[in-house]
N, C-alpha and C positions, 0 to 999 in steps of 0.2 A: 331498704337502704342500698342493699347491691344491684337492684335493679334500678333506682337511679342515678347510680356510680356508671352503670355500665350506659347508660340512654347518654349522660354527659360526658363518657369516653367517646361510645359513638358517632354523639355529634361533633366534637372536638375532632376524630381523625377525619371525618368525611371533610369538615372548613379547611382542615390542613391541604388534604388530596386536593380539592378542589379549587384552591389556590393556586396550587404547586403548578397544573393542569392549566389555570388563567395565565399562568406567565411561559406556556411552551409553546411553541410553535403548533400548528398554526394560531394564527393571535385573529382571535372571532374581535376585530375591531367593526364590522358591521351586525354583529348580534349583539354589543352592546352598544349600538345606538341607536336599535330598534327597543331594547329594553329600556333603554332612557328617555325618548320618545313617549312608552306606553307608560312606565314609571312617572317619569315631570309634567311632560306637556299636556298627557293626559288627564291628567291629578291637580291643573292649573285652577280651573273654576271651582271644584267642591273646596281645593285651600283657601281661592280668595274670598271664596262666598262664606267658608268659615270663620276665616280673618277679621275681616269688616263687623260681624258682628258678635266677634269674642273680644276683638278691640273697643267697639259702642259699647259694651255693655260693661264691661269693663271699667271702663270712664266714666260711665254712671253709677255704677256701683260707689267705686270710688270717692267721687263728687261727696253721694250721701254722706258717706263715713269722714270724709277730710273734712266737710262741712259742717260737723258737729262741733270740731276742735277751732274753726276755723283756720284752717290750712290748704284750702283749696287749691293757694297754687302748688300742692306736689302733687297735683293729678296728673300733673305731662310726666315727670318722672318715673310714678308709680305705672304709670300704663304704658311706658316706655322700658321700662327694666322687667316688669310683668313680661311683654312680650316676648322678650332678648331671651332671657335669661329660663323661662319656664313653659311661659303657657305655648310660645311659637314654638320653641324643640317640641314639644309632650304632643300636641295637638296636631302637628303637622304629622308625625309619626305615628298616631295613631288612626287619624284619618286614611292616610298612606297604608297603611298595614290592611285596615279595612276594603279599602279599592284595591291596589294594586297586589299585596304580600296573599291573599287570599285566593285570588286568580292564579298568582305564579306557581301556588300549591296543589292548585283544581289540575293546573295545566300539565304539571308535570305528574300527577298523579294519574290522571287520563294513559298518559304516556305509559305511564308503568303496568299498569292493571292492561293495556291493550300489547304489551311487548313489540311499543315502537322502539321505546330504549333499548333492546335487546335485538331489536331490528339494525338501529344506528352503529350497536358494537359490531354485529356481522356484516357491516360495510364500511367495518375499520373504522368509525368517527367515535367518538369519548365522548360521551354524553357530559363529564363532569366538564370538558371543555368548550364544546360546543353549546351546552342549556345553561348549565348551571354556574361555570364561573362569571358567564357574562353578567346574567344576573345580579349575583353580587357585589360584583364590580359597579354595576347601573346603578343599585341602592345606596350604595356607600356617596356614588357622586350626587347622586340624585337629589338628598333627604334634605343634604346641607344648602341646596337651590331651592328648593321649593320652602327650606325655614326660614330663609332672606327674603320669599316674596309674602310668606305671613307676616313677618316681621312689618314688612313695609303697607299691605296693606291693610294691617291691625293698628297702626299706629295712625294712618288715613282716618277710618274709623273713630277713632278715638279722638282724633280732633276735632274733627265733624260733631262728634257731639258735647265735649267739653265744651268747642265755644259756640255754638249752635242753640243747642238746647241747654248746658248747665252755664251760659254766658261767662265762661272765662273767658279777659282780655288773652288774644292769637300771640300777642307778642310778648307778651309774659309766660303763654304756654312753651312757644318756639325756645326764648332765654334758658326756661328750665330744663327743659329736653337739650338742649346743647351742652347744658352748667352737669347733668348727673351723668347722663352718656359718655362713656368712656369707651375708648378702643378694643378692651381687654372683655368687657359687656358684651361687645359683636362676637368675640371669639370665644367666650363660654358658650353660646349657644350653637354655633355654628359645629365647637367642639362634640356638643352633644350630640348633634345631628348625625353626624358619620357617624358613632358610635351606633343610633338608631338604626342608620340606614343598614351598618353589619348586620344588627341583630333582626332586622326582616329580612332582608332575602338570603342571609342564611339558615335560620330556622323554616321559614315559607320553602327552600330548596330542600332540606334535609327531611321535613315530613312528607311533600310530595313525593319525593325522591325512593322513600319508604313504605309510599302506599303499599296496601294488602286485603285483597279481599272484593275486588269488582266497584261496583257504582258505591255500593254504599261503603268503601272503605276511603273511594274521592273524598264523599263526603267529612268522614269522619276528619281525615287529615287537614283537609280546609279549613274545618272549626279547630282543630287542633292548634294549627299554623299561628291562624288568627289571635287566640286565646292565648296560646304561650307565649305569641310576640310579643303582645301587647301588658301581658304581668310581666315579660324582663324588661321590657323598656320600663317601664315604674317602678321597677326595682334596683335596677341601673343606673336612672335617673337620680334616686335617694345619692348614690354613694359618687356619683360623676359632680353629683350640685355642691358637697360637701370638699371633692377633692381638687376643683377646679376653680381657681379664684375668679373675681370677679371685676375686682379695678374699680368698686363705685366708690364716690368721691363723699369722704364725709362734709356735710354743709357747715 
């Protein structure tokens, strides 16, 4: 227990420092928009290639089970509010965490284990300013654009095949998805995102940041990174879904 009292002290002062550090001069406004760069744009196709067919199958899933009660038309809703609200935040952050939060961990890990970091302090630069705030700063913008573009091309998806292959009437689907979507729906999920995007590139900075031990301690932390990101984010997820209303519309 005191050793994980003291790992989440830790980590809590190093996010504080590292903060404190993003908002002082000098301001790395061009490291975080190479970090955003490598974070979004590069993280563009594995989310929409995700998207598209977490949205299809989704729809078809759905189909089957509404079609039992005969309810089909809440497939647009249900595969609308699905995306919003859970499987676009969950999904995009974890894919995210997998590409990008696992690299930022390798990267800074290299760094540590080779004493560039310690190179960068002896030529007066702050590693927590220069590497590391930017980073989280990138995440944080980052998680909530690329859950707007699952969002969007999950729902793509799902149309295609609701009225495609399970023949729902388009304009029954479009009515429905306009009738449950609510404003407050966009911003649950969007809420969650940033939440995500803190907990990767500050956990992915604070392991790397901590390597110990040559090649194989990169390794270890990478997996580290990776794994613990991704149990807080679905754990955080639990108590963000609970604490964060939602605005849908009773029918």
């Amino acid at each position: 227990m005191k050793k994980v009292l003291a790992v989440i002290g830790s980590y809590s002062l190093f996010v504080a420092d590292s903060f404190r550090w993003g908002f002082r001069p000098p301001f790395r406004y061009k490291q975080v928009i190479a970090e955003l760069e490598f974070i979004g744009n590069q993280s563009l196709f594995i989310i929409s290639l995700t998207a598209i067919f977490s949205g299809a199958v989704f729809a078809y899933t759905s189909w089957i089970g509404f079609r039992i009660v005969g309810t089909t038309d809440l497939v647009a809703p249900a595969v609308g509010l699905a995306l919003l609200l859970e499987i676009g935040p969950i999904l995009t952050a974890l894919v995210t965490i997998g590409r990008a939060g696992g690299a930022m961990a390798a990267q800074l890990g290299t760094m540590k284990v080779t004493e560039q970091l310690d190179a960068l302090t002896v030529m007066g630069i702050e590693a927590k300013n220069y590497l590391i705030a930017p980073k989280i700063i990138a995440s944080i913008l980052a998680l909530p654009l690329l859950t707007a573009v699952f969002a969007l091309v999950g729902n793509l998806g799902g149309y295609f095949v609701a009225t495609r292959v399970c023949n729902i009437d388009p304009g029954l689907y479009a009515y429905k998805l306009k009738f449950y979507l609510t404003p407050m729906a966009f911003f649950h999920g969007f809420i969650k995102a940033y939440f995500f995007g803190f907990i990767m590139g500050s956990v992915a900075c604070y392991r790397g940041y901590r390597t110990r031990g040559g090649a194989s301690g990169v390794g270890k932390a990478t997996n580290d990174a990776v794994v613990y990101a991704m149990v807080l984010v679905l754990v955080v997820d639990y108590f963000l879904t609970i604490l964060i209303p939602t605005g849908i519309k009773s029918p």
